[in-house]
C-alpha positions, 0 to 999 in steps of 0.5 A, a space after each residue: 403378310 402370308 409367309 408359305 413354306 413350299 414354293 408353287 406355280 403353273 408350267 404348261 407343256 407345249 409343242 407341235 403334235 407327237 413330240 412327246 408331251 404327254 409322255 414327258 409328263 407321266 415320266 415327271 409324274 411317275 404315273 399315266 396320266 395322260 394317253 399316249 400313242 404314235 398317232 398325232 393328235 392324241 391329247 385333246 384337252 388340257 390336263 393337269 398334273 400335279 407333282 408334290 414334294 417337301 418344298 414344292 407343288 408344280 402343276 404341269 400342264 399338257 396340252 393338244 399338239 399345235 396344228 393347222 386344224 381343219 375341223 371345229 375339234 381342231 379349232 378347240 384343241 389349238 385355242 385349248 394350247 394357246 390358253 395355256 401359255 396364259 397365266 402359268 409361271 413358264 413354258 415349256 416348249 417342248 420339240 424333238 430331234 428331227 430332219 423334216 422342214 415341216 416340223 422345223 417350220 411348225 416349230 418356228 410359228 409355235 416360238 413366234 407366239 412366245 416372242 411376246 409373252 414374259 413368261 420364262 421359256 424352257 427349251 426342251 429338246 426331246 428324244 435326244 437317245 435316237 441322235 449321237 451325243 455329239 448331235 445334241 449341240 447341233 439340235 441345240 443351234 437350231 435355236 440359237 436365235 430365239 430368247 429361250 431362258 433354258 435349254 434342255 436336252 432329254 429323253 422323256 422315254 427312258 427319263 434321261 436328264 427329265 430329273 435336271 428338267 425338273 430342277 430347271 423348272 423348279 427355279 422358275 416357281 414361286 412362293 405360294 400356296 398349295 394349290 392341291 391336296 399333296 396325293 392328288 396327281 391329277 384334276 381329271 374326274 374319274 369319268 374323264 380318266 376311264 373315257 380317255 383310257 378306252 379311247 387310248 386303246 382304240 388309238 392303238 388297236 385301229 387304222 390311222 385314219 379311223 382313231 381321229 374320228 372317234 370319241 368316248 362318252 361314259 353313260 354310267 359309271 357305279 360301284 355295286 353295293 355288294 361287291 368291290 367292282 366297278 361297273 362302267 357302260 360307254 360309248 363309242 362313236 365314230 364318223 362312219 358306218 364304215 368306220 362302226 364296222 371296223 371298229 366292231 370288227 369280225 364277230 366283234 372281235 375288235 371291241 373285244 380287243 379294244 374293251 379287254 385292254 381298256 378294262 385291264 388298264 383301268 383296273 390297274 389305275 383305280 385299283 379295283 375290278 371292272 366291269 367294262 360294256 362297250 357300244 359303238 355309235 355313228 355320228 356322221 362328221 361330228 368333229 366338223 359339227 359344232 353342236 357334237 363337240 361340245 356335246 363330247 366334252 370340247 366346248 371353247 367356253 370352258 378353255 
């Protein structure tokens, strides 16, 4: 019989839309892994990332928001939570301090999907520094009435008791193997990373409605040979003519913006210059097109 020295296992990270998900697990990683950004629906598929220490490898799972969808991206980002909560060693549902009815009532279908699953569930309460601490227990009733193993209160912002998290869900692991090389953080493959940071940058610098309908596709990504730079070409696409023309902006100000940003940060994460070329394309109502979905990476076949 295998005896393994470090304990290992899976945790996924779920909850509604804009709750803090990805933030919560760059905070555990010490490293952006996943985009974020106050538009709901940011993340849109699942992705790992990997902490390792002396004793243990978890690899966390972030995943889309659970929602209502109303398009075939929206049907794939759901399936693409759900999946999640399959086979991992405990959940983390993750909610957040809030007095809107629709967020209690979103919260309240999301814990009905872990009634039947015997798997380990983690309550945790984000952004506990916007409440009074004598709050805190108030948000904590709410869910009296519901199975959860754990709860814990946390500001994945500013990292208050996200250490006390991790001892948590350290419990809840197994021993086992290394599922991973100990450096490496994350799956994503590099053409992945650099697509999601220029979509991040969008998300940021357009109107609400515009970043929901826009994806990232990296034609070419090559290293020169004789010159430590990266020359990176992508496109953008978007559902409207009307949309391309903002997302350009005047004299091309706007993809300026958006690429600079984008360059900048993707310097920073692979270490070496960037030479960033931008496009913008229009795929009319592509997030309600099956074929185009799949095309940009969003297939139901690979949840």
């Amino acid at each position: 019989m295998t005896e393994f020295k470090r304990k290992s296992g899976f945790a996924a990270i779920i909850g509604r839309p804009n709750v803090g998900k990805s933030t919560l697990m760059n905070r555990i990683l010490g490293e952006k892994i996943a985009i974020t950004s106050a538009k709901p629906q940011t993340t849109r598929n699942k992705i790992l990332g990997i902490k390792t220490d002396e004793d243990h490898q978890i690899i966390f799972i972030d995943t889309p928001g659970m929602h209502s969808p109303k398009t075939q991206l929206g049907d794939y980002m759901v399936k693409s939570a759900e999946s999640a909560m399959s086979g991992v060693d405990c959940i983390l549902f993750l909610t957040c301090v809030s007095k809107s009815a629709s967020a209690s009532l979103a919260d309240t279908e999301i814990v009905e999907k872990l009634k039947n699953r015997r798997v380990p569930a983690i309550l945790v309460i984000n952004k506990v520094d916007t409440i009074k601490k004598a709050e805190i227990l108030t948000e904590i009733d709410k869910y009296k009435d519901y199975p959860f193993d754990e709860i814990v209160p946390i500001s994945a912002l500013k990292g208050e008791n996200v250490d006390e998290l991790l001892s948590v869900v350290k419990k809840y692991m197994k021993e086992g193997p290394e599922y991973f090389p100990g450096d490496m953080i994350t799956d994503q493959p590099e053409r992945v990373i650099a697509a999601e940071r220029i979509r991040e940058k969008a998300l940021l610098a357009l109107d609400d409605e515009i970043p929901h309908g826009i994806a990232v596709v990296i034609n070419s990504m090559k290293k020169r040979d004789d010159k430590e730079i990266v020359d990176i070409e992508a496109e953008i696409y978007c559902e409207r003519e009307s949309h391309k023309r903002i997302v350009i902006g005047k004299n091309g100000e706007m993809l300026k913006k958006i690429g600079s940003s984008a360059r900048i940060d993707i310097e920073s994460f692979f270490d070496t210059k960037i030479n960033l070329q931008l496009w913008v394309k229009v795929k009319k109502d592509w997030r309600s097109r099956d074929f185009f979905v799949r095309n940009f990476g969003y297939d139901k076949k690979n949840i």
